[in-house]
C-alpha positions in Angstrom: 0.0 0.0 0.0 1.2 3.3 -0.9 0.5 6.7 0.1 2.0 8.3 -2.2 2.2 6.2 -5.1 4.1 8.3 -7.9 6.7 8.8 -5.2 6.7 4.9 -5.1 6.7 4.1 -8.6 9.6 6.5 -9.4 11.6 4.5 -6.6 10.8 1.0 -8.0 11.2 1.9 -11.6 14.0 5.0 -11.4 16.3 3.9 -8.2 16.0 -0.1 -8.6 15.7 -0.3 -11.7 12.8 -2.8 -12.1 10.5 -2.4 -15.8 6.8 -1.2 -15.5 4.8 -3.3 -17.6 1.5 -1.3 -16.6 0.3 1.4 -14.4 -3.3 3.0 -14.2 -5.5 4.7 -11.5 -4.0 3.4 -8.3 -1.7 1.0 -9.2 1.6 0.2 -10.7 2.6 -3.5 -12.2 6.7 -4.0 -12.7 7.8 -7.2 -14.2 11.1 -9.1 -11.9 12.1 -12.5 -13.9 8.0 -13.4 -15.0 6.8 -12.4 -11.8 5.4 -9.4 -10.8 5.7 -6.5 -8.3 1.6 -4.7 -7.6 2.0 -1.5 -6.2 -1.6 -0.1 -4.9 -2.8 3.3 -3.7 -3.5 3.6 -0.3 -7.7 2.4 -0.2 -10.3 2.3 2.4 -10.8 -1.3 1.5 -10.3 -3.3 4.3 -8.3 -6.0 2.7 -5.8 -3.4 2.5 -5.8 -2.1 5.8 -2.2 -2.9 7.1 1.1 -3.2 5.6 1.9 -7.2 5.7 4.1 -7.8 2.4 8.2 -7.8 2.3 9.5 -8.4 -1.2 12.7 -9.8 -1.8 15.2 -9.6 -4.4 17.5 -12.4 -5.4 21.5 -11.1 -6.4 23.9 -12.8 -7.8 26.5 -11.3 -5.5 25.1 -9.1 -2.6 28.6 -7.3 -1.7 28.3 -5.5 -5.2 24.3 -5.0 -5.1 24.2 -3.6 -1.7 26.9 -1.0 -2.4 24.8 -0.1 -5.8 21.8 0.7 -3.7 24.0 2.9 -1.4 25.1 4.7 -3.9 21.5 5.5 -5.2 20.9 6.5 -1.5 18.9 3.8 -0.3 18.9 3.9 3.3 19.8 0.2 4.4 18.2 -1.2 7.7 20.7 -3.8 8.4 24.5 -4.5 7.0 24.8 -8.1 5.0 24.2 -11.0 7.2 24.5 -14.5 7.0 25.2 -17.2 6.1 22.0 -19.3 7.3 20.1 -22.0 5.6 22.5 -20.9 2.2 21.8 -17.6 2.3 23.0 -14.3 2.8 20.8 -11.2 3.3 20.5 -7.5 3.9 17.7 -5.3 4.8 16.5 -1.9 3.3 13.3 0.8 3.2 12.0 2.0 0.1 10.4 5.7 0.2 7.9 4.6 2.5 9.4 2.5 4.9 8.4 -0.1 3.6 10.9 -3.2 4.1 12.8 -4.9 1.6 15.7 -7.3 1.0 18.4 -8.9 -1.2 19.1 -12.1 -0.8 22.0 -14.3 -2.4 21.7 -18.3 -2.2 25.3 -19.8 -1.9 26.2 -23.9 -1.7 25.8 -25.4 1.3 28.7 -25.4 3.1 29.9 -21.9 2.1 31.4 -20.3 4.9 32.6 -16.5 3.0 31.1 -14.3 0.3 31.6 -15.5 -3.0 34.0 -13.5 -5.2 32.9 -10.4 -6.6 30.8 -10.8 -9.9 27.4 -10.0 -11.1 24.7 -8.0 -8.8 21.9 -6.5 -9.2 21.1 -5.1 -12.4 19.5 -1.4 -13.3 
């Protein structure tokens, strides 16, 4: 749910770089690997009463990604952490506060970061 969707469109679509496939009167659809991202207006409807959703985005190398989304000023919540259950992960907010993360799946039994190479692309 957004308040201020525009605001929340440009973010999505301008700072990470995902595509819009659609957008209309309260709402916004971006595309990420044939699934897709709904952004909504904030409604009286009472299915959309509270903020309950976190989206994550899988990286090929979080190291690299991370320091991407620094440097288009994305406020981070938490540093990268990990490993557990093969992954590694890091929190941020998007315009709104609202929480998201990168995650990077590694082979079990991975103990450091992989080398640098790939991330997440804009």
């Amino acid at each position: 749910m957004s308040d201020d969707l525009e605001r929340q469109r440009a973010f999505y679509r301008d700072v990470l770089g995902l595509h819009e496939r659609e957008a209309g009167e309260g709402f916004a659809i971006f595309e990420i690997d044939g699934n897709i991202l709904e952004l909504l207006a904030r409604s009286d409807a009472p299915q959309y009463a509270s903020r309950c959703v976190t989206v994550g985005f899988v990286v090929e190398d979080i190291e690299i990604a991370r320091e991407e989304l620094l440097r288009r000023g994305v406020k981070p919540v938490t540093g990268v952490e990990g490993p557990s259950e093969g992954q590694y992960w890091a929190y941020f907010r998007d315009v709104e506060g609202n929480l998201f993360e990168l995650v990077q799946r590694v082979s079990q039994g991975a103990s450091d970061l992989p080398n640098q190479g790939g991330g997440m692309e804009a």
